[in-house]
Each structure stands twice: as C-alpha cells, then as structure tokens.
C-alpha positions as CSV (number, residue, x, y, z in Angstrom):
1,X,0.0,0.0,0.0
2,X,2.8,2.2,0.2
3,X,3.1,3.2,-3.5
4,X,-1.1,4.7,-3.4
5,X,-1.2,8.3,-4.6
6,X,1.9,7.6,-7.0
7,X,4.3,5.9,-4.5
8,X,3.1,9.9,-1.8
9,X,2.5,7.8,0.7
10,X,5.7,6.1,1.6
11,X,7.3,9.5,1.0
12,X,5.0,11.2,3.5
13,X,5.6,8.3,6.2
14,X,9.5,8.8,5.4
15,X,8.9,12.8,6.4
16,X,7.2,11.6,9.5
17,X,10.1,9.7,10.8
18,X,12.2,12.4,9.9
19,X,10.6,14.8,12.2
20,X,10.5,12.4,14.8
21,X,6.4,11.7,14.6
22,X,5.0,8.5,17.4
23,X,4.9,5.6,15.9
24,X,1.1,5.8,16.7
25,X,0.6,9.5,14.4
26,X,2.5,7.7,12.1
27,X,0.4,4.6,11.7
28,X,-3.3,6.7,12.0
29,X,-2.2,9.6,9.1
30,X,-1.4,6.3,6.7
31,X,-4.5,4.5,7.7
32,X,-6.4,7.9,6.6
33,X,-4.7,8.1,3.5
34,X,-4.6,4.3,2.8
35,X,-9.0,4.7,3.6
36,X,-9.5,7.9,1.3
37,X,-7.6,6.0,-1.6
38,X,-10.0,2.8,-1.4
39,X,-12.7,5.4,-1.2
40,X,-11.6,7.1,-4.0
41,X,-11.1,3.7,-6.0
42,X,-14.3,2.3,-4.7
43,X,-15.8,5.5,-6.8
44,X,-13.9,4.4,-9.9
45,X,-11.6,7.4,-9.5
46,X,-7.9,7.5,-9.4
47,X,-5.6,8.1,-6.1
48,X,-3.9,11.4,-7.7
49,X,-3.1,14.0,-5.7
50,X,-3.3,16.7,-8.9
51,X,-6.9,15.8,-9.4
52,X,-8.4,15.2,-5.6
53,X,-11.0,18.2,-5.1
54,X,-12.3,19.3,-2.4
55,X,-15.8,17.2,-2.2
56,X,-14.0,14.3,-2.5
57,X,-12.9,15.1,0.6
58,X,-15.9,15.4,2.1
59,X,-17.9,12.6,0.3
60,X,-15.3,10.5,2.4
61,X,-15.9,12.4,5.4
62,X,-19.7,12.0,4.9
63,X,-19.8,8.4,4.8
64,X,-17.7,8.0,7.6
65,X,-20.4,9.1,9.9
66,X,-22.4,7.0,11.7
67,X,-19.8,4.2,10.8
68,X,-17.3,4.9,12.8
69,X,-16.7,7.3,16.3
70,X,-16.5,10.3,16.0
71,X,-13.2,11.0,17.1
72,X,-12.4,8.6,14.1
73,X,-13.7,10.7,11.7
74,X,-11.1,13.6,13.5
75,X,-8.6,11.5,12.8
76,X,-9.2,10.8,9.3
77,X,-9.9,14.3,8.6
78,X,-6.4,15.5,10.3
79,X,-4.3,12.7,8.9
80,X,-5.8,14.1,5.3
81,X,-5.0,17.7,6.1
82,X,-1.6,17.0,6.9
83,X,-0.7,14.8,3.9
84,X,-2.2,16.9,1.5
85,X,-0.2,20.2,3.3
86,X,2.9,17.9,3.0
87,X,1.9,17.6,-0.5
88,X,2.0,21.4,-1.0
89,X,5.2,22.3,1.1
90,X,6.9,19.5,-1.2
91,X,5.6,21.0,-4.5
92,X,3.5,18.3,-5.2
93,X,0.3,20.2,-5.6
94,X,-0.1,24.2,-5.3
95,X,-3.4,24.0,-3.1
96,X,-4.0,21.8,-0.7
97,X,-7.8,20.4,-2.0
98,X,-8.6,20.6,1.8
99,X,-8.0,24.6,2.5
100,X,-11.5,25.1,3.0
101,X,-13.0,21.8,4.1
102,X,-14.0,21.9,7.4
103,X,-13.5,19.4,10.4
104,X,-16.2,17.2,11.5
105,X,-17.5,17.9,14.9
106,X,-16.0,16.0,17.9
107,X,-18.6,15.7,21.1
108,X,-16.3,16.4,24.3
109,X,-15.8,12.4,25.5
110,X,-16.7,12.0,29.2
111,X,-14.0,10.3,30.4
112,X,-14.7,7.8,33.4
113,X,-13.0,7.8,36.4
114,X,-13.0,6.5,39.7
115,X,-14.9,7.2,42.5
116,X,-13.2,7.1,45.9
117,X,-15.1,4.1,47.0
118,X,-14.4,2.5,44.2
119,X,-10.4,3.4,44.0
120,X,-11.0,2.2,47.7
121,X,-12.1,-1.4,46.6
122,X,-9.7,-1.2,43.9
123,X,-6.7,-1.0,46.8
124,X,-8.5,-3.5,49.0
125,X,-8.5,-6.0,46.2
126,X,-4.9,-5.3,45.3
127,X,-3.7,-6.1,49.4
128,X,-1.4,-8.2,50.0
129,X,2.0,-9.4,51.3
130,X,3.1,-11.4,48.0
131,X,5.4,-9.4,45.4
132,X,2.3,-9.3,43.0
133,X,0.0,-7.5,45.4
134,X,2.9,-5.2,46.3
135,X,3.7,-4.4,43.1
136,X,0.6,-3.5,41.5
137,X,-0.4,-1.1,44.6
138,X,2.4,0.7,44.0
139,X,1.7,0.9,40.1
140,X,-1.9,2.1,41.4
141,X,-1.0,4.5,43.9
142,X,1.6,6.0,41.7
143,X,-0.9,6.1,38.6
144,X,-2.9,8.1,40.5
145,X,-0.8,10.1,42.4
146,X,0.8,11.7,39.7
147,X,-1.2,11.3,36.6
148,X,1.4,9.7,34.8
149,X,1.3,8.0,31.4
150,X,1.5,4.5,31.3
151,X,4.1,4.5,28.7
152,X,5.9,6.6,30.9
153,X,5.6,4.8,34.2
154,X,6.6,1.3,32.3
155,X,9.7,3.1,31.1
156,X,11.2,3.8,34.7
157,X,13.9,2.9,35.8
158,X,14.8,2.2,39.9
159,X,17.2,4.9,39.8
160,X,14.6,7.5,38.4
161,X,12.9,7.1,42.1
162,X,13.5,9.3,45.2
163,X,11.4,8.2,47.8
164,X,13.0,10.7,50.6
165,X,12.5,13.7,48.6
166,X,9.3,11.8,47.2
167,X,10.0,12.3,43.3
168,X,10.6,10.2,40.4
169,X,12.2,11.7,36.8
170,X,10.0,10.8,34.5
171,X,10.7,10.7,30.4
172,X,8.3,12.3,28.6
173,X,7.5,12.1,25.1
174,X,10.2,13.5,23.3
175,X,10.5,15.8,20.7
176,X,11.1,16.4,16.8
177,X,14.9,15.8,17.1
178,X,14.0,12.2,19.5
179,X,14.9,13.9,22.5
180,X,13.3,12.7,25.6
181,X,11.6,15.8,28.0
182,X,12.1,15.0,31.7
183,X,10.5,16.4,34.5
184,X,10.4,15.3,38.2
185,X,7.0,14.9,39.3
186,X,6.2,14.8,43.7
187,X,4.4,12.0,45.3
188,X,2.7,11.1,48.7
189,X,3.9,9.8,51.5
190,X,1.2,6.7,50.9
191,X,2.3,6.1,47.8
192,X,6.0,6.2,49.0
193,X,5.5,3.8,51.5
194,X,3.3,1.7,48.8
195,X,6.8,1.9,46.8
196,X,9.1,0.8,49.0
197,X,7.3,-2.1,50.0
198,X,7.7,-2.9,46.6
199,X,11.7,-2.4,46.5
200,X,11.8,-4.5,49.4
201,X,9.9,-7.3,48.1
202,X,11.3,-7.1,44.7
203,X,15.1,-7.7,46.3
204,X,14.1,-11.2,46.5
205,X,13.0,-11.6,42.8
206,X,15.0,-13.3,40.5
207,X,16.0,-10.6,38.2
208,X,16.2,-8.2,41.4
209,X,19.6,-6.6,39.6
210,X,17.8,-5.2,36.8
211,X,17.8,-1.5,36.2
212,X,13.9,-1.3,35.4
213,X,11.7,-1.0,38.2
214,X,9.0,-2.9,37.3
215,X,9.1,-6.7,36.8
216,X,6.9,-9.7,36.3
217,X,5.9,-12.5,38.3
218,X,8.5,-15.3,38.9
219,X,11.6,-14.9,36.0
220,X,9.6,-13.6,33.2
221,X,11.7,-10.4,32.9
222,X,10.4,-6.4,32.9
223,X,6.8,-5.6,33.1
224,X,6.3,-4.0,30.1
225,X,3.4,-1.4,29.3
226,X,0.9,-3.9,27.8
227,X,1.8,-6.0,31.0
228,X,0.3,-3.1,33.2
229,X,-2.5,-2.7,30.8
230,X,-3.8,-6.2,31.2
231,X,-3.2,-5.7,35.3
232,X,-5.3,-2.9,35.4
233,X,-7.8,-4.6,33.3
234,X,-7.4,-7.7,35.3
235,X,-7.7,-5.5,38.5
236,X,-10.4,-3.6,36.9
237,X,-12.6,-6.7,36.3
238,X,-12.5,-8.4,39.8
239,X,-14.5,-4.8,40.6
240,X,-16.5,-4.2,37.9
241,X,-15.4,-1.5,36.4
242,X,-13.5,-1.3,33.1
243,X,-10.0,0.2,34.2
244,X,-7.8,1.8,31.8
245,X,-4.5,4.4,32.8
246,X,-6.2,6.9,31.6
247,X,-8.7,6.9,34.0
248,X,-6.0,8.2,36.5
249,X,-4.7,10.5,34.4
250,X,-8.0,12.2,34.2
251,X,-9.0,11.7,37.8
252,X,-5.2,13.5,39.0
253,X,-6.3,16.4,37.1
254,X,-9.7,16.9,38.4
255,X,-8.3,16.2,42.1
256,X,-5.3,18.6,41.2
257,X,-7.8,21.5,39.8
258,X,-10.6,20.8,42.9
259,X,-7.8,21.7,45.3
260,X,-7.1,25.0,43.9
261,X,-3.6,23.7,41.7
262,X,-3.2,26.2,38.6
263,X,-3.7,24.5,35.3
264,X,0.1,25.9,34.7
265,X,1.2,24.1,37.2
266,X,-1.1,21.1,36.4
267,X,0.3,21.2,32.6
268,X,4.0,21.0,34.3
269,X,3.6,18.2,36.4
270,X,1.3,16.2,33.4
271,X,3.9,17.0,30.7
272,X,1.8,18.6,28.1
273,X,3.6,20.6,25.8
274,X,0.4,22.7,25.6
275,X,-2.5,24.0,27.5
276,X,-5.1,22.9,25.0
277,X,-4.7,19.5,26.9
278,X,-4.9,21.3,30.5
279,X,-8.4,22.3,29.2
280,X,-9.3,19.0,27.8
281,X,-8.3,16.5,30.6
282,X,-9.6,19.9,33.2
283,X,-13.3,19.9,31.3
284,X,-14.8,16.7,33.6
285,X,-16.6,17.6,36.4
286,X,-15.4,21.8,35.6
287,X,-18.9,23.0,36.4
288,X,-18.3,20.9,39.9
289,X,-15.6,22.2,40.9
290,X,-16.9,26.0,39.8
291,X,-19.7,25.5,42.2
292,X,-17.8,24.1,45.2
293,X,-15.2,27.1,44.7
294,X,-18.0,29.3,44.7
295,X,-19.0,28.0,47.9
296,X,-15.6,28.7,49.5
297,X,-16.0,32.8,47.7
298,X,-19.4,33.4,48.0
299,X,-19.3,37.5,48.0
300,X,-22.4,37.9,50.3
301,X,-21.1,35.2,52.4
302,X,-18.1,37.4,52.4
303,X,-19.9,40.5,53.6
C-alpha cells in the first residue's frame, strides 16, 4: 500500500520519521490516507493528488459518519489535512484540495473515572503481602498520584525514584529531534511507602539486579506497558469497572484542579507541551468544581 497516490505515501511516512512523529501518528495519518484512496477507488476514481478536489474530501468524510466514532472521523480528517499540506510544502500540488474543508465535529468524551469508593475497593483487592500485590499497589497509587502516562511509568527505571524527597524523573515524550523531555513529578507519602514495599519485596526476585523498576511475576523479565494494561484490566474486572491508565490521568487532574492547583502548574507536572490539553483533561466535572469554589467565595457570604 505504500506506493497509493503515486508511490506519496511512503514519502509522507518517510517525512514523519524524519521529524520524529510517534509511531502511533504515524500509523493513524497512513491509515487515513490508505482509507481515502480505497474510497476514492471504490468510486472508480484514481488516487492522484493533482486531481483530488475538495468534495472528494468530504464525500469520504460524509460516509464515515455514523460508521465509525467520531473521534475517528477527526482522525481521518487531520491525517488528510496534513498529507495533503505535506503535498504542497513539497511541490506536489499548489493548493491543498482541503484549505477550505471543514472538520467534523468532535462531542467532548466523558472520560470515566474513579470514584473514591471504588479506588478504595480497587486497593482493598490489590492487598497483600506477596510481590504481586505489592507491586501493583504501587503501580496504582503511583498512577494516580501523579497522573502519569503508562508508557511513561513502564519506562522507569529504579534509579529514576526518590522516595526521601518523594519524586521520580520521569521521560516524557520526546521531541522532533527524539529527545526525551524529563520532569520530576512529587508523590505522597502513601504512595512512598506503597513503593518501597515494593523495592523491598522485589530484592528477593530473581531478576532483582535489573535497572527497570518494574518486573513480572517469577523470571519472566520487565513488566512492560501492555503487561500493566492487562493488570489494570485484570484489577479492573474483579471490581466491575473497566479500568484503563487513563482513567487516572483524568482523575489526577480533576483532584489537582478541585484543590485549587493552577492549570500551569497542572500542565507541568502532566507533561503537556500545551495548555489545549490542560483544558481538555480539566473539562470533567469543571462546572463541579466552579460551584464548590464558589461555595468557599461566595461574595455575600463574604460580607
């Protein structure tokens, strides 16, 4: 599939390598490209950039609606728009057949997250004196006490943890020229203790001498982040409730925001290059936490 559009394609993906693009961006522009070509073929008409107008654009984007989420039709729209602006900035076409198509509307997703009685349960169910239980209450604890990505939390290292000063260095995702961000990010004392309970226990593993801080059960090596994905999920289901990391992200920033933190300081601690993604992770529960503040500033209650 790599030659569609006249062999484009596998020049585009070569362009997002170069400027260091996630594996991830790079797979769902292609898979928007490689879908508006078999639309365009499906029509009889030919994958050529020269002669891709504008309705073309949106017949696709029309048909895609009600088939798919809608945050998939997003993403075909923006992996469009910027292979046909790659297109013009490499002379390939002189107008980008998308200048004045406009993007489907995305509804706000209401991201779930925990309740306290459930994160409660969640703990209660993850007890225990075994390396297991010890290791995936400090995965929990941590998740949630600093809003971490999972990719991120995998990729730590024993060494990356202070547990006096209560901090860990976390790598971030890096960026155009592949180099990593870090930023320390603070933890509680629970979670502290949660962690080195962990260290303790993990002394006695097998592969104890390895640099990562996370490993499996028994000698099966590092947990990796698909490992911690199916221990949440596993974790998840013995509660009910369909657990995901994400779910901790978003619940860090609505704690962080309810106790008066400054989305500044929230997009510092979270690693967001910008504060777009303050506001979207900060828009659950926002009308909440506007009332309870009001509460606390009522002016007449001031008087």
């Amino acid at each position: 599939m790599a030659d569609l559009f006249g062999g484009l394609l596998a020049s585009f993906q070569l362009s997002l390598e170069a400027e260091g693009k996630s594996p991830k961006t790079l797979d769902n522009y292609s898979r928007a490209v490689v879908a508006f070509a078999k639309h365009l073929h499906s029509l009889g008409l030919v994958d050529d950039v020269t002669t891709v107008r504008a309705d073309d654009v949106r017949r696709f984007l029309v048909g895609l609606q009600g088939k798919v989420a809608p945050s998939t039709e997003y993403r075909n729209y923006s992996g469009l728009r910027q292979f046909f602006a790659w297109c013009v900035r490499e002379d390939e076409l002189d107008v980008s057949p998308m200048a004045n198509v406009r993007p489907p509307k995305v509804p706000e997703p209401r991201t779930q997250m925990l309740t306290k009685t459930e994160m409660k349960t969640l703990l209660a169910g993850a007890a225990g004196k075994d390396f297991v239980a010890r290791r995936d209450t400090a995965i929990i604890l941590l998740l949630a006490d600093t809003g971490m990505r999972r990719m991120e939390l995998a990729a730590l290292a024993v060494a990356d943890l202070d547990l006096r000063g209560r901090v860990v260095e976390v790598a971030g995702k890096g960026d155009r020229e592949h180099r990593k961000r870090y930023r320390l990010v603070p933890f509680g004392a629970r979670t502290a203790q949660a962690l080195d309970r962990y260290l303790r226990a993990r002394r006695a593993h097998p592969r104890g001498d390895c640099p990562s801080l996370w490993l499996a059960e028994k000698n099966r090596g590092v947990l990796t982040a698909d490992g911690i994905r199916q221990m949440l999920e596993r974790r998840g289901e013995a509660i009910g409730v369909k657990l995901h990391a994400h779910m901790f992200r978003h619940g860090f920033a609505d704690a962080y925001l309810r106790s008066g933190g400054t989305p500044q300081d929230l997009q510092e601690l979270a690693g967001w290059k910008s504060a777009a993604m303050v506001r979207r992770y900060g828009a659950a529960n926002r009308a909440e936490r506007a009332r309870e503040a009001y509460r606390r500033l009522s002016p007449m209650d001031a008087l």
